[in-house]
MIVEX-578868 format. One line per 8 residues: their letters; for each residue x, y negated, z of N, C-alpha, C. Coordinates in pm, whole numbers. Each point is the difference from the previous one (the first is absolute). Example, Ala and Ser with C-alpha at 12.3 -4.5 7.8 and 13.67 -1.06 7.14 Angstrom:
% residues 2
AS	1319,569,780,-89,-119,0,90,-120,0 ~ -35,-105,-72,82,-119,6,-77,-109,73
% end
This chain:
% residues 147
XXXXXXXX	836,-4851,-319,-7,-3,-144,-18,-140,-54 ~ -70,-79,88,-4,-130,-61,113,-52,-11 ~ 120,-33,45,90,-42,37,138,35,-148 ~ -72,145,-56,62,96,-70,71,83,20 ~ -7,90,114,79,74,100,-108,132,-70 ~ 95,113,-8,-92,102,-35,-7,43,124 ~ -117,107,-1,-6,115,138,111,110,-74 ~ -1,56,195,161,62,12,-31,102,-84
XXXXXXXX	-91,83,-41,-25,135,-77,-20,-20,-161 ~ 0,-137,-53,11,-31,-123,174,-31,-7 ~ 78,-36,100,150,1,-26,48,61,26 ~ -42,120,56,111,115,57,-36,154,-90 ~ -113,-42,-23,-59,153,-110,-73,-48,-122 ~ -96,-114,-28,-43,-2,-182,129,-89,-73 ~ 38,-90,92,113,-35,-98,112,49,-36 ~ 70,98,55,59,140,-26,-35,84,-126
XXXXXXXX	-115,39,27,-68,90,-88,-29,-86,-98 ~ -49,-104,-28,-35,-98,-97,183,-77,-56 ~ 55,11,28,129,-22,-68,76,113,-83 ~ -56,141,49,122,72,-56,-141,53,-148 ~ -143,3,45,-71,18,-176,39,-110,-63 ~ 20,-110,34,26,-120,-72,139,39,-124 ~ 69,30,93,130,35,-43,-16,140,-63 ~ -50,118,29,-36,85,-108,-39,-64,-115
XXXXXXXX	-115,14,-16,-86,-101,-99,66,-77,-103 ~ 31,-120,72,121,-53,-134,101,62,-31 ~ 54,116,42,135,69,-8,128,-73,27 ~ -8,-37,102,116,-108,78,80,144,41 ~ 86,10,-81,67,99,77,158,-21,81 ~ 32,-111,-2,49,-35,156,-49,32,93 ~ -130,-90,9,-37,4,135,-70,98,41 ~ -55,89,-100,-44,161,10,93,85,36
XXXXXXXX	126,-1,-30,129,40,80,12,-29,133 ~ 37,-132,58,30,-60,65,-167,56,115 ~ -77,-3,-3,-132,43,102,20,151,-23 ~ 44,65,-59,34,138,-21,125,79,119 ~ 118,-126,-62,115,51,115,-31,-52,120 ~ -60,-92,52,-68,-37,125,-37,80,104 ~ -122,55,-125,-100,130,65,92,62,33 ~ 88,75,-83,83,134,23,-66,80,-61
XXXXXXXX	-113,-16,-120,-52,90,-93,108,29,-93 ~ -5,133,-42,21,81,-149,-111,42,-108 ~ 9,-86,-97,-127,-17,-84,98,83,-102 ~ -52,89,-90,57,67,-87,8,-68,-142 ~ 66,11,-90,42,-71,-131,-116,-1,-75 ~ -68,146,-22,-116,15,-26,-137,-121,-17 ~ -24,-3,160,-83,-102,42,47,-87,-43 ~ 133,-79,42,22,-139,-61,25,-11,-121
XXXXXXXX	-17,80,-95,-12,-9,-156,-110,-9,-53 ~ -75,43,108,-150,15,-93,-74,-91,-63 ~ -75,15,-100,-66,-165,-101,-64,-2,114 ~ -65,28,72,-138,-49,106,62,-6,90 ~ 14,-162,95,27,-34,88,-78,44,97 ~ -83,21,5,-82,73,133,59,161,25 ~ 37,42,-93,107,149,63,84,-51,80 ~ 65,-61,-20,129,-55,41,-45,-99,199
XXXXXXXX	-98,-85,-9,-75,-27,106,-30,99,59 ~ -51,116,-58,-51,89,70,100,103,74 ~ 83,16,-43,139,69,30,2,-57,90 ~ 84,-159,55,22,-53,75,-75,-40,125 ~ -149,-1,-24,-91,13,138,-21,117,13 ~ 28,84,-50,-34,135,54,118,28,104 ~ 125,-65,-75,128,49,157,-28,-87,72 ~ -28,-132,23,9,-89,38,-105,-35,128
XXXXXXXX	-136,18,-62,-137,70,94,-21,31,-31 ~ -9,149,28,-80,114,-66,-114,71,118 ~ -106,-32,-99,-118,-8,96,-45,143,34 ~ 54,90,0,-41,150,51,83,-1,176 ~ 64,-49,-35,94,13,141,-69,-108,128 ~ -70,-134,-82,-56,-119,40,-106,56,57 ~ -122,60,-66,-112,64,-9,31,158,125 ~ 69,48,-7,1,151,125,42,-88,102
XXXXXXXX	97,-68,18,59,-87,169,-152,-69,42 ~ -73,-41,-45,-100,-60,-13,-105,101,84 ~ -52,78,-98,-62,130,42,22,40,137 ~ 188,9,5,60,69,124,-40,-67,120 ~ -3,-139,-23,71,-113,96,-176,-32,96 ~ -125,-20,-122,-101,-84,6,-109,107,67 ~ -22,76,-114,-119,135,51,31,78,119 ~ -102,-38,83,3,80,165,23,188,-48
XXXXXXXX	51,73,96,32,133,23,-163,84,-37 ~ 16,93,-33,-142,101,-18,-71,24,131 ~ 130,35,69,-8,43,156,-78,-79,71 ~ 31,-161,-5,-64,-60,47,-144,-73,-22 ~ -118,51,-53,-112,-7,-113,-51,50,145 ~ -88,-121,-43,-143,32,108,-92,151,-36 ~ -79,40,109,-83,103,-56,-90,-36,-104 ~ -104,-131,97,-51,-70,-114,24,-41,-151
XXXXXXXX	99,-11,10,84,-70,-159,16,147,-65 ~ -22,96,45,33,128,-86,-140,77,-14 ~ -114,-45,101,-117,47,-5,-37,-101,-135 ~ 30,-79,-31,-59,-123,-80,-4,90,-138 ~ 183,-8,4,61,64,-116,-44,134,-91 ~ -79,69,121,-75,129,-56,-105,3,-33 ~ -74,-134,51,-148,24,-87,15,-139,-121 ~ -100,52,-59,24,-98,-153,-183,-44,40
XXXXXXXX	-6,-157,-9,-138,-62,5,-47,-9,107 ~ -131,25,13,-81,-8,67,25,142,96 ~ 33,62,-27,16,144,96,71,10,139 ~ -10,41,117,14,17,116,98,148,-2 ~ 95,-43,55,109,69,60,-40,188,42 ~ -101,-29,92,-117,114,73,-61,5,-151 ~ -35,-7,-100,-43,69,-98,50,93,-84 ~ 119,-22,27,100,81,-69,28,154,11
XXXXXXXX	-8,54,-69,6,160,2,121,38,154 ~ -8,68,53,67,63,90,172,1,1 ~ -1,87,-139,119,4,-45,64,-131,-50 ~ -66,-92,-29,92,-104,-42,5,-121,195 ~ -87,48,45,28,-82,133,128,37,57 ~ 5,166,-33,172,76,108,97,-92,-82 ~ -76,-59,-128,180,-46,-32,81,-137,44 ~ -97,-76,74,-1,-123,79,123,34,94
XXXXXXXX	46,108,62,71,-4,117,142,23,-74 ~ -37,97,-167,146,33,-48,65,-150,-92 ~ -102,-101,12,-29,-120,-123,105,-114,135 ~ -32,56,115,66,-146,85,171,71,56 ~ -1,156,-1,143,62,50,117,-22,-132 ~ -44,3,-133,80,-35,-101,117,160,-36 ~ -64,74,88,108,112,16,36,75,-165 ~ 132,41,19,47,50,-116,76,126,-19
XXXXXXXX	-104,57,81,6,132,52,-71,63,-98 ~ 60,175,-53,-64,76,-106,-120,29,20 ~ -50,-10,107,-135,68,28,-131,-152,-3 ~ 70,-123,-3,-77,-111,19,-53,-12,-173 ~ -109,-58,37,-84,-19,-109,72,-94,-85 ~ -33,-22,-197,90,-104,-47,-192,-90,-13 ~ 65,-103,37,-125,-136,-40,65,-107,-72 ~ -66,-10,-98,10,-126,-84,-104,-72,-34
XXXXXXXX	25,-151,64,-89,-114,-57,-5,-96,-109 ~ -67,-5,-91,-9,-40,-139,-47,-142,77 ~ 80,-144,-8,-38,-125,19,-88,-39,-52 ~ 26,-13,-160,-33,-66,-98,32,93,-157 ~ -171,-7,-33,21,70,-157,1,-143,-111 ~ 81,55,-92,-19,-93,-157,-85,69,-104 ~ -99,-31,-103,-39,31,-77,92,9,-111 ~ 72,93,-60,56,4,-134,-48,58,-104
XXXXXXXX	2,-60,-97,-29,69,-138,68,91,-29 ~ -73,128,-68,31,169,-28,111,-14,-104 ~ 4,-132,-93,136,16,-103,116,-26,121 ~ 13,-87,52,105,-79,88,50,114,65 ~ -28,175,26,51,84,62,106,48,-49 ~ 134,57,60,113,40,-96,-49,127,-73 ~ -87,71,99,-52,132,-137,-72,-44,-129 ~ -11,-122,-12,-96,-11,-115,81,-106,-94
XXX	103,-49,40,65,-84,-115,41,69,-133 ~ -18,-72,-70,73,81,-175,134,-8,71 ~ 40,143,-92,170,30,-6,65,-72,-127
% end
C-alpha cells in the first residue's frame, strides 16, 4: 500500500462494487448499461426508471450477488453435519445454566440418543432448538398493526 498498490480484494471485489453504485448514483447510464451487459443481468424497465436509484442498485445486486444463495452455500459448505455432534456438545445443548445433564427429567435424557441419530422417521420425536430470542414490542406484531 505504501507504494500505492491496492490489496488484491479491494481490486477484484470493492472496486467493482464501488464503481457500478458510483455509476448508479450519478445515473451514468452508459456505463450502467455497459456493467449490466457484462454481467449478463436483465434489469427490468421498471427498476431502471425508477426516481430512486437505490431500486435500480438494488435490482442489479440482487442478480448480480444475491445474498440468499451466498448465505445457504455457506451454511451448506461451513457448518459440520448433525450426525457428526459430539455427545457432549448435545449434552451441553440440553441443559440451560448451571444445570447438569443427570438432572434432567428422564424423559428429556431418552431424547439425547434421538437428538444425535437426526432420524426422520414418523415415529422419531420432532426437537427444536430456539438459539437465540429477540425482545419485540407488542405493536411491531403483524396481529396488531392498524389496517
Amino acid at each position: 500500500q505504501s507504494k500505492g498498490k491496492k490489496p488484491l480484494f479491494v481490486q477484484l471485489v470493492l472496486d467493482n462494487i464501488w464503481s457500478l453504485y458510483e455509476a448508479v448514483m450519478k445515473r451514468d447510464k452508459e456505463k450502467v448499461e455497459k456493467i449490466v451487459t457484462s454481467l449478463g443481468l436483465r434489469i427490468g424497465a421498471r427498476e431502471s426508471r425508477h426516481a430512486d436509484p437505490k431500486v435500480h442498485l438494488n435490482a442489479i445486486c440482487s442478480q448480480w450477488l444475491p445474498i440468499s444463495d451466498a448465505v445457504l452455500s455457506m451454511v451448506c459448505n461451513k457448518i459440520p453435519s448433525p450426525l457428526d455432534i459430539a455427545a457432549e456438545r448435545v449434552e451441553k445443548l440440553m441443559c440451560v445454566g448451571a444445570r447438569t445433564f443427570d438432572s434432567l427429567p428422564p424423559e428429556t435424557r431418552e431424547l439425547k440418543s434421538a437428538f444425535m441419530k437426526c432420524s426422520s422417521e414418523g415415529t422419531a420425536p420432532v426437537i427444536v432448538f430456539v438459539s437465540k430470542m429477540f425482545a419485540v414490542d407488542a405493536k411491531a406484531l403483524p396481529q396488531n398493526k392498524p389496517r
